[in-house]
C-alpha positions, 0 to 999 in steps of 0.5 A: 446496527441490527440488520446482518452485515450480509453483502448478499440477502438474495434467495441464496441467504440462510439464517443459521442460528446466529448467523446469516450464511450463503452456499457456496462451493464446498460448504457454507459461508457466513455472510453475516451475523444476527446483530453486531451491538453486542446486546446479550452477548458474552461480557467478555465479548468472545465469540467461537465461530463454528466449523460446521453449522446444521450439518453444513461445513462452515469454509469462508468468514465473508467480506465485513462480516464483523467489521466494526464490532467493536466490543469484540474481543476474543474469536476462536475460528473452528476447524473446516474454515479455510477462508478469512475474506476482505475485511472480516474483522476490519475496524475491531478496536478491543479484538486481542485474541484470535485463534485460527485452525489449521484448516485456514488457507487464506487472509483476504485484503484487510480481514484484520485492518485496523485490530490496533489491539490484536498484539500477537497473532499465530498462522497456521502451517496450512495458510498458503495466501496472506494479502498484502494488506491484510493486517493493515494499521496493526501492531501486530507480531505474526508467528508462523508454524515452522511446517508452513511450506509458504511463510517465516517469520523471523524478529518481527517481520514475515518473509517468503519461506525461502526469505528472498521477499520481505512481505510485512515488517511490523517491529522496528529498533527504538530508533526506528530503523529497520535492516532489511536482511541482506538475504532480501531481493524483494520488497513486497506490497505494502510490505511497510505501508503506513509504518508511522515508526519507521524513520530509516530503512537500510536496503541490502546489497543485492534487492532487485525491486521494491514493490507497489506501495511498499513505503507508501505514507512512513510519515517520519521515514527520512532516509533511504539509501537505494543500493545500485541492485535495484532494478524496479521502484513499484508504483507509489513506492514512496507516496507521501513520505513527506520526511525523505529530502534527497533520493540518489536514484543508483544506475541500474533502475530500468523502471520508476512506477507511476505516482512513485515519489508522489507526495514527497513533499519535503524532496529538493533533488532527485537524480535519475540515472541513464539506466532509465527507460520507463517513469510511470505517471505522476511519479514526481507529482505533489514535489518541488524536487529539482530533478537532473537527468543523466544526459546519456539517458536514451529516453528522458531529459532535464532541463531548469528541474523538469522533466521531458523526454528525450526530444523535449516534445514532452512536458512530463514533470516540472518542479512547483515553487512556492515563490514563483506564481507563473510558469513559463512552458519551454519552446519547443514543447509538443504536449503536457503530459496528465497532471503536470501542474496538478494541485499547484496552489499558487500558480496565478498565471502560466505561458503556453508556447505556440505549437503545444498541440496537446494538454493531458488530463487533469495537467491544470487539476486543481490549480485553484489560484489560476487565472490565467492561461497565455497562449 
C-alpha cells in the first residue's frame, strides 16, 4: 500500500513529515503514515513515534494506523502520547518490541491484535484504561509499574489494582490449567478469549460474575466447575467451547446471558437451578444438551430437553438430534422464540400444533435440509 492509512483525509488531515496527522483536542493525532511497505525504511524495521511534531503535541496514534505493517518490529512511542487508539498496531506479525511513555493514558480495543511476536510488554504507571480486547491473539506477558493506582499484574495475568477482577489471563501450567485466585470476585471481558491453552479452569469460592465473552472460543477448555457464588454467567460467556461435556449450573445464578453456552457442541446435559430468573437469547443455541430445569423455578420449565417458560406457552430452546429429523412442537405451545431451531442441519420435517400464534425470528434460520412445515 502507498496511500495513508488515515481514516480522515477531509480538510482537517495535515501532512507532517511522514505522517499524516489530524487536530484534535489538546494536540495533534497521527492519522497516518506516508507508506506502510516499508521501502526505504530502517532494516531493522524500527521506528520512533514523536511526542511532538512542528511544534505540535503528538497525543493520540489513530485507529489502524500501522495495522498490518508487517516488517514492523520495533516502536518507541515518545513522551506527550496519552492514547494508543483501536487497532494501531493490530496485525504486526514480526513487532517484538514496544516502548511506551509515561504519558500514555489508554490502549483502545485491539491496538495490539494479533502481535503474535510481541513477548513481553511493560505498562506505564499512568495508563488508567486497557480495553478488554486490546491484546487479543497475543502471547504476550504485561508488566505493570507497581505505582499504576489501576492495574497489577501478577504471574502472567492482569488484575484490577485491588485483584478482585481478573482482566486477562495469558500464562497457563504446562497442562494448561489456570487457577483463578481465590481473591477474584470477577471475571472480566475476554479476560481468557480464544486462549487455545487453556484446558481447565478452576474458579474460586466466593467469584460473583463471569463476564461477556470471558471464555468465548477455548477451543480445548474441557472442564469448569462454576462454585455456588456465582450469581451472573455474561453474554457469550462460554461460546463455542465446543470440549465442555457437562455444565452443573450452582443454585444462586439469578442470570444466564444471551448466546451463553452457544456453540458448545460437545454439551450433553445442562442443569439449571431454581435461582434463575433470566436466560438471555440463544444461550443454549448450536447444542444437543438435554437440559433439566428444577421444578421450583419460578420463571423457566423443562420438559424431554427443552426449555419453556414457566406456563409452557414459550418454546425457548429445544435440543437438536442428529438422529431425528423431525421435531414435533408440544400442545400447548404459544410462541417459538428467536432461533430456536437455527442451523439445525438435519431437520427434514417439523410439526406445529394449533394455537402457536407467533414464530420469532430467525427460529427455521438456516435449516437448509427443511421441507416441510405441518400445521
Amino acid at each position: 500500500m502507498s496511500e495513508p492509512t488515515s481514516r480522515n483525509n477531509d480538510d482537517q488531515s495535515l501532512r507532517c513529515g511522514f505522517f499524516y496527522c489530524a487536530k484534535v483536542e489538546g494536540g495533534l493525532a497521527i492519522t497516518g503514515v506516508d507508506r506502510i511497505d516499508w521501502e526505504g525504511f530502517p532494516d531493522d524495521g524500527a521506528i520512533v513515534i514523536p511526542g511532538e511534531i512542528d511544534g505540535k503535541r503528538v497525543v493520540e496514534i489513530g485507529e489502524d494506523v500501522f495495522e498490518e505493517c508487517r516488517e514492523l518490529k520495533s516502536v518507541v512511542i515518545e513522551e506527550g502520547v496519552k492514547v494508543i487508539g483501536p487497532g494501531a498496531f493490530s496485525e504486526c506479525s514480526l513487532l517484538r518490541r514496544v516502548e511506551l511513555p509515561e504519558s500514555l493514558e489508554e490502549i483502545a480495543d485491539g491496538a495490539f491484535r494479533n502481535c503474535n511476536s510481541l513477548t513481553r510488554l511493560f505498562i506505564p504507571r499512568g495508563v488508567r484504561k486497557i480495553a478488554s480486547n486490546a491484546f487479543c491473539f497475543c502471547d504476550v506477558v504485561l508488566d505493570v509499574d507497581p505505582a499504576n493506582e489501576n492495574y497489577v499484574s501478577e504471574n502472567g495475568a492482569l488484575f484490577d489494582k485491588i485483584r478482585e477482577t481478573l482482566l486477562l489471563v495469558f500464562r497457563f501450567d504446562d497442562a494448561g490449567v489456570y487457577a483463578v485466585p481465590q481473591c477474584v470476585r470477577h471475571i472480566g471481558e475476554c479476560a481468557f478469549w480464544f486462549s487455545s491453552y487453556l484446558t481447565n479452569v478452576v474458579l474460586p469460592d466466593g467469584l460473583r460474575t463471569i463476564g461477556r465473552n470471558a471464555f468465548q472460543c477455548c477451543s480445548r477448555l474441557s472442564r469448569v466447575e462454576i462454585p455456588a457464588s456465582v450469581r451472573e454467567i455474561g453474554a457469550s460467556a462460554f461460546e463455542n467451547c465446543r470440549e465442555i461435556k457437562e455444565v452443573v449450573i450452582p443454585e444462586g445464578v439469578r442470570e444466564i446471558g444471551e448466546c451463553a453456552f452457544a456453540g458448545c457442541s460437545g454439551l450433553t446435559r445442562i442443569v439449571v437451578p431454581a435461582s434463575v430468573e433470566e436466560i438471555g437469547t440463544s444461550a443454549f443455541e448450536k447444542t444437543d444438551a438435554f437440559l433439566e430445569v428444577d421444578g421450583a423455578n419460578a420463571r423457566y420449565c423443562s420438559e424431554s430437553g427443552a426449555l419453556f417458560d414457566k406456563g409452557g406457552a414459550i418454546l425457548l430452546y429445544a435440543p437438536e438430534s442428529s438422529s431425528t429429523p423431525h421435531y414435533d412442537v408440544p400442545s400447548g405451545v404459544r410462541e417459538i422464540a428467536d432461533d430456536v431451531f437455527s442451523s439445525w442441519e438435519k431437520l427434514k420435517s417439523v410439526f406445529i400444533p394449533e394455537g402457536v400464534e407467533k414464530i420469532g425470528r430467525g427460529a427455521f434460520g438456516f435449516c437448509s435440509s427443511l421441507t416441510q412445515i405441518i400445521l
